[in-house]
C-alpha positions as CSV (number, residue, x, y, z in Angstrom):
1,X,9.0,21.6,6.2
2,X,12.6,21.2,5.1
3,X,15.0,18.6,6.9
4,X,17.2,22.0,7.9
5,X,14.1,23.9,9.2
6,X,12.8,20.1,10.8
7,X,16.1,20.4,12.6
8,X,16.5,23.7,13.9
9,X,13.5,23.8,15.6
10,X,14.1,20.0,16.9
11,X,17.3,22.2,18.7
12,X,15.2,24.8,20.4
13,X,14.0,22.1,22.3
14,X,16.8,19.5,22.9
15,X,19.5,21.9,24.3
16,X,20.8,22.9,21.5
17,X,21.8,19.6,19.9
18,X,20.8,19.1,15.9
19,X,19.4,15.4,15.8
20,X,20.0,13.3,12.4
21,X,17.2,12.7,10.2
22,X,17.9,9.2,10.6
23,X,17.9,9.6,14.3
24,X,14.3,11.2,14.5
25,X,13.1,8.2,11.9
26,X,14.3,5.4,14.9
27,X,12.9,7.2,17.5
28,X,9.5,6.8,15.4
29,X,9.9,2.8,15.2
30,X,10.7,3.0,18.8
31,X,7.5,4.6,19.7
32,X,5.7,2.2,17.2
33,X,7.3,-1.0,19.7
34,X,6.0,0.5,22.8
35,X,3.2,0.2,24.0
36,X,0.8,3.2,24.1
37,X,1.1,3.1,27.6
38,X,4.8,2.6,28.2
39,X,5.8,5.4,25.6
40,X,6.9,8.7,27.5
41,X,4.4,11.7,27.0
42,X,5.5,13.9,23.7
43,X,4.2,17.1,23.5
44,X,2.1,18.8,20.4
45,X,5.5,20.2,18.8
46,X,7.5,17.1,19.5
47,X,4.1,15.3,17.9
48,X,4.4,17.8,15.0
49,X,8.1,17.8,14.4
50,X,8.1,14.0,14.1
51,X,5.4,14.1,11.5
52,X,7.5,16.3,10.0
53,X,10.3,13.3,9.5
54,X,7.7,10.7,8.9
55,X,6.9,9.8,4.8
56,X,3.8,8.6,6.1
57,X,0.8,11.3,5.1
58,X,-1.6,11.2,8.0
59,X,-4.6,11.5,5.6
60,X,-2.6,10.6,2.1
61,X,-4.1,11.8,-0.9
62,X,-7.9,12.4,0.8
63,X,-9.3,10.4,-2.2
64,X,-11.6,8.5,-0.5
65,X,-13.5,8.7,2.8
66,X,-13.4,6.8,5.6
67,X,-14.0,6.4,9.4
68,X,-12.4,4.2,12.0
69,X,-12.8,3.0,15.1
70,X,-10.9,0.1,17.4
71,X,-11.8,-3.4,17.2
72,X,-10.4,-7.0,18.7
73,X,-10.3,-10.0,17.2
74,X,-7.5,-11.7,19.3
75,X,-7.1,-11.0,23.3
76,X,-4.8,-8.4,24.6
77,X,-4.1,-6.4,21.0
78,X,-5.9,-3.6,19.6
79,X,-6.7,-3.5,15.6
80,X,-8.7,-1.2,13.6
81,X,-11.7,-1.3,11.7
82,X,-12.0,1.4,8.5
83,X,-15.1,2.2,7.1
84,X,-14.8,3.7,3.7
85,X,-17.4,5.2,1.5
86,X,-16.8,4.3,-1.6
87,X,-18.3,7.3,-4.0
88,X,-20.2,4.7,-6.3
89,X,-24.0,4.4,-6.7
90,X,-25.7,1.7,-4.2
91,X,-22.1,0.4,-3.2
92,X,-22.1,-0.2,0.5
93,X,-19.5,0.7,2.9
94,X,-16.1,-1.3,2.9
95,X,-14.9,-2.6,5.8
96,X,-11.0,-2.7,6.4
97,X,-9.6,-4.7,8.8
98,X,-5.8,-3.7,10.1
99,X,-3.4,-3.2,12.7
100,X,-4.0,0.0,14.8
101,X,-1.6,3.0,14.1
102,X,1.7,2.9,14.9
103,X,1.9,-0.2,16.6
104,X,4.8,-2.9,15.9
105,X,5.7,-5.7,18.3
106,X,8.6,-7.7,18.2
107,X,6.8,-11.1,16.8
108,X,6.4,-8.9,13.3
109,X,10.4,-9.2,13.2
110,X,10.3,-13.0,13.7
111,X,7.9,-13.6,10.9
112,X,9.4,-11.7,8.6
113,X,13.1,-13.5,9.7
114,X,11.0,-16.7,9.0
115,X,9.7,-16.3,5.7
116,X,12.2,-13.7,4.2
117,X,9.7,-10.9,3.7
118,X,9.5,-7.4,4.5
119,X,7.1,-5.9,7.4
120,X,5.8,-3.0,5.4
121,X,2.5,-4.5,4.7
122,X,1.6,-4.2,8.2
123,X,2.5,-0.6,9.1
124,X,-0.3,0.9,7.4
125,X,-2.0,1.3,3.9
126,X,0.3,3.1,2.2
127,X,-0.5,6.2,-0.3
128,X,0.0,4.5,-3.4
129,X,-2.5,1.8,-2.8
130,X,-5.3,4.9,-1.9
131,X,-4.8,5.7,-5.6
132,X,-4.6,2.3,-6.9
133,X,-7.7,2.0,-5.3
134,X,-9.2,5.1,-6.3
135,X,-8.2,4.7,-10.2
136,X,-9.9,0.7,-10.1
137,X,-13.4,3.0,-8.8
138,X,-12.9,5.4,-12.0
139,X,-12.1,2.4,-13.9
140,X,-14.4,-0.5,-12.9
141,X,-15.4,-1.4,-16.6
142,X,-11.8,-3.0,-17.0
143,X,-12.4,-5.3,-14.4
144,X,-16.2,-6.9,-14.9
145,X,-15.9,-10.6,-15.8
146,X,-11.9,-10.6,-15.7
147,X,-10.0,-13.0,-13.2
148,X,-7.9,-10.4,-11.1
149,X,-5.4,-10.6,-8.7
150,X,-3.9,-7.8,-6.3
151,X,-0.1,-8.6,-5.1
152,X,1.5,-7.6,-2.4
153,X,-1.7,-6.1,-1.4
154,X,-1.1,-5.4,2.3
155,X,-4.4,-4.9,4.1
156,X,-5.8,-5.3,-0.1
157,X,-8.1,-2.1,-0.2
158,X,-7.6,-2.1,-3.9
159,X,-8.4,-5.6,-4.2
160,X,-11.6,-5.4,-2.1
161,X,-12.4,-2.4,-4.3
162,X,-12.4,-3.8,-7.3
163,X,-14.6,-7.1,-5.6
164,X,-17.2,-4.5,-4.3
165,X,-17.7,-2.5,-7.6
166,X,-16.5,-4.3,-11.0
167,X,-18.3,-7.3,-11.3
168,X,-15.3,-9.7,-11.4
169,X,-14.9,-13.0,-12.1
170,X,-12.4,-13.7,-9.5
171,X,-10.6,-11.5,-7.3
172,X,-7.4,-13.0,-5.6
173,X,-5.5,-10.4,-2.9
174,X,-2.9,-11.7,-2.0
175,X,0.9,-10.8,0.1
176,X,3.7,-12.6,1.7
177,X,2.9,-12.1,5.3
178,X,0.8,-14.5,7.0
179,X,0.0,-11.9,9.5
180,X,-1.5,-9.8,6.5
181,X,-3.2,-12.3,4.9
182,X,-5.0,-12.9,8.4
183,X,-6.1,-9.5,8.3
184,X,-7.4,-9.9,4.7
185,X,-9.2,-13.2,5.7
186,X,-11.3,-10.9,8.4
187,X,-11.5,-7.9,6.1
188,X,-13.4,-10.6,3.2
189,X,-15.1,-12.1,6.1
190,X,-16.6,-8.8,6.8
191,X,-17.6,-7.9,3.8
192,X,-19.1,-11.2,2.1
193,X,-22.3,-9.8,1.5
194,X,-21.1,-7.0,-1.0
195,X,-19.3,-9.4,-3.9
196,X,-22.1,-10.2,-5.2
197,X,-21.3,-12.7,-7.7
198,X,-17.8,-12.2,-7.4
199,X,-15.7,-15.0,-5.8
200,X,-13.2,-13.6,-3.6
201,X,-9.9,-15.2,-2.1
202,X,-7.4,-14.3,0.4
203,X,-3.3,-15.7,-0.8
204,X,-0.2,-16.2,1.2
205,X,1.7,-15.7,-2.2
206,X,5.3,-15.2,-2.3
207,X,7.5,-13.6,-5.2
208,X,10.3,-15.9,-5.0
209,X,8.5,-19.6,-5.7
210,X,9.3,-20.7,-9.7
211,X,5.9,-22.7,-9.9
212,X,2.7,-20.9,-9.2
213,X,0.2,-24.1,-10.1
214,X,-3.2,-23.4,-10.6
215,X,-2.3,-19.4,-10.7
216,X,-0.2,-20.3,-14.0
217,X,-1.5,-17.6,-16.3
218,X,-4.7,-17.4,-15.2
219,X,-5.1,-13.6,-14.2
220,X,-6.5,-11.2,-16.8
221,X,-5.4,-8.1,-15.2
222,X,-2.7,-7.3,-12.1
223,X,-2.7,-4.7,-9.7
224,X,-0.2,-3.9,-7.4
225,X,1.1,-0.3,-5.0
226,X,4.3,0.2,-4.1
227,X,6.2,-3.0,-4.6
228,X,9.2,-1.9,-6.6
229,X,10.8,-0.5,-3.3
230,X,13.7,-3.6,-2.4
231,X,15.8,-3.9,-5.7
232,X,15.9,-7.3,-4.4
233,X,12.5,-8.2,-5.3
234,X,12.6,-7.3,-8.9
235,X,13.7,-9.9,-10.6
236,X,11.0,-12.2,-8.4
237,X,8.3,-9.9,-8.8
238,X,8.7,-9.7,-12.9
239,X,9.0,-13.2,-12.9
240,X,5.6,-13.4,-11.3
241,X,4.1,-10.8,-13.5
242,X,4.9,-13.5,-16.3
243,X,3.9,-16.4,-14.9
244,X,0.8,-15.1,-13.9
245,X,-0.5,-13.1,-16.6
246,X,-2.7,-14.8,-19.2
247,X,-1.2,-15.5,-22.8
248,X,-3.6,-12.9,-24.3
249,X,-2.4,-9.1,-25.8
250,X,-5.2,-7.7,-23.7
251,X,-3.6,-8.9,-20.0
252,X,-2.4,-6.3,-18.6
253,X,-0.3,-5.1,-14.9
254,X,-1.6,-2.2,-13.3
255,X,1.3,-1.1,-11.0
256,X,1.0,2.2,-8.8
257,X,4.6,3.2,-7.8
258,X,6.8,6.2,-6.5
259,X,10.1,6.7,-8.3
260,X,12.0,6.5,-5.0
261,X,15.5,7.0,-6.0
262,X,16.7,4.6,-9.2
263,X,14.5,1.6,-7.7
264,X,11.4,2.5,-10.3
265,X,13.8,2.9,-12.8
266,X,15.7,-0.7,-12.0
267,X,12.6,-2.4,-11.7
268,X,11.5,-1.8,-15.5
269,X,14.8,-2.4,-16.7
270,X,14.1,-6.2,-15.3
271,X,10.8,-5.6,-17.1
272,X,12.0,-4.6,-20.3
273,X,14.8,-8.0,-20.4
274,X,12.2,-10.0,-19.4
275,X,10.5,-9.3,-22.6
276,X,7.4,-7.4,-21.5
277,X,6.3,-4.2,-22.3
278,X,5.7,-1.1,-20.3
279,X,3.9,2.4,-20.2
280,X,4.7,5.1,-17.6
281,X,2.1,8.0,-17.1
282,X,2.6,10.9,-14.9
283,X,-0.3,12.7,-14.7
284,X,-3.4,9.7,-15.4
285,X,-6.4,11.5,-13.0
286,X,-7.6,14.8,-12.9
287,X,-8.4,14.9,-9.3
288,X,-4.8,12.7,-8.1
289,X,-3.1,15.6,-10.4
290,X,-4.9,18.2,-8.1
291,X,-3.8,16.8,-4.5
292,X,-0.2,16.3,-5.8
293,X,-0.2,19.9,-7.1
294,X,-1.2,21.2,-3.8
295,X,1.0,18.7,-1.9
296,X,4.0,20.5,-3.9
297,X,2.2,24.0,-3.3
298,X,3.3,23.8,0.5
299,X,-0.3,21.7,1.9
300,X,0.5,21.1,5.5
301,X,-2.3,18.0,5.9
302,X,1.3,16.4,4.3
303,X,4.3,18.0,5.8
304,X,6.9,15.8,4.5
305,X,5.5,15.4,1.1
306,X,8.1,14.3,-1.5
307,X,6.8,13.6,-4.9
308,X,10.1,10.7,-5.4
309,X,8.5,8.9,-2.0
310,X,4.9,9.9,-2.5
311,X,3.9,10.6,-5.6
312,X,3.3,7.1,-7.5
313,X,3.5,6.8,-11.3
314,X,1.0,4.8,-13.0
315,X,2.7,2.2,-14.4
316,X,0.9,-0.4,-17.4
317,X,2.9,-3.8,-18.2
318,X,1.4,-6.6,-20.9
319,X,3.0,-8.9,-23.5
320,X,2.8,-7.4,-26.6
């Protein structure tokens, strides 16, 4: 659905009166800081019109199934707990631990005041880290007896992924939100038994520090979704990519990103000064390919699908 035709018919039903975009997009965060039971009852067609707005694909990409259902580990808060199946021989399911739908409060605000980080990890997992997760399945060979780490990894699907199935060394997953890395904590908690020999750590790791310690080129390979977004971050996040890739021409940074605007475009020219090399690849999975194709064909499991904000590139950085 087009913004004009998400408009009109937001008129038929608001006497008359066109709403802004932007408008319909804070009414969405309002809903997500009330609670279920003190937002005001919306309708299927004021339901559907805002999924319309939202970038958010309710079932993204579909590469992966998965099941949820509610789960506490604090008093008084509702979280989820997301079963996926991963499509691999004798893997067992993987058990996600996250925040439930939709549902912000205002201590998310104060934490990210207090340590100068964005809140996005906590919304939900994103599209892009699906397929980052999805292409580490297809491509579990690159991982087995490599020290990996997953940045900015939000609730770290990709991370626990390539744990489950690779037959890595080391697997760090790490973000800058506290509350995240809580959530990771539980979600390798939960899962201990499937790592086999695989030693996995949750990180509070931020972009921003100039020393990384016992993280100093240690990583053989670096995932990562969506974290070229904030131009701010650039600089910070190539200076990580060098700090903590090994000093080998087979280390490598496997980014997942959407072009969103000029910000993927920004990003690797940071990359490029820094003096590291990149690859960008459009079309790098037969089956990705496919849903995107549909997504552009009009599918309505993704209203508001926009390749610049949903469709992420592949992305390859190393040193030589």
């Amino acid at each position: 659905m087009s913004i004009e035709q998400t408009s009109a018919r937001m008129s038929e039903s608001q006497n008359g009166e066109i709403p802004k975009v932007s408008t319909l997009r804070w009414k969405i965060l309002r809903q997500s800081l009330l609670s279920s039971k003190l937002q005001p009852h919306s309708d299927e067609k004021s339901q559907e019109i805002m999924d319309s707005v939202s970038r958010k694909g309710k079932k993204g990409f579909g590469l992966i199934q998965c099941t949820q259902k509610d789960y506490n580990f604090d008093e008084g808060f509702n979280h989820l707990c997301v079963s996926y199946s991963l499509p691999t021989p004798a893997a067992p399911n993987l058990l996600l631990f996250q925040r439930r739908d939709s549902c912000a409060i205002i201590n998310d605000f104060e934490v990210c005041n207090k340590h100068d980080i964005d809140n996005t990890g906590l919304v939900c997992p994103w599209p892009s880290e699906e397929v980052l997760s999805y292409y580490c399945l297809s491509h579990a060979d690159m991982f087995r007896c490599k020290n990996v780490i997953e940045l900015g990894a939000g609730y770290g699907l990709a991370g626990l992924v390539i744990a489950t199935v690779s037959e890595a060394s080391e697997v760090v997953i790490s973000d800058g939100n506290p509350q995240v890395v809580d959530y990771i904590q539980q979600s390798v908690a939960g899962n201990s038994g499937a790592f086999g020999a695989t030693v996995v750590e949750p990180k509070l790791l931020h972009w921003n520090q100039e020393e990384f310690g016992t993280l100093s080129h240690k990583f053989d390979v670096i995932v990562a979704s969506d974290c070229t977004f904030f131009k701010e971050v650039h600089k910070g996040l190539v200076q990580t990519l060098k700090s903590l890739l090994k000093d080998t021409c087979s280390s490598k940074a496997i980014l997942f990103s959407p072009k969103r605007g000029d910000s993927l475009d920004k990003f690797l020219e940071e990359v490029q000064k820094s003096g590291l090399h990149f690859s960008v690849s459009e079309d790098y999975d037969d089956r990705v390919w496919e849903r995107h194709q549909q997504f552009m064909k009009g599918d309505q499991s993704w209203p508001n699908y926009d390749p610049n904000h949903c469709y992420p590139l592949l992305i390859q950085i190393s040193r030589l």
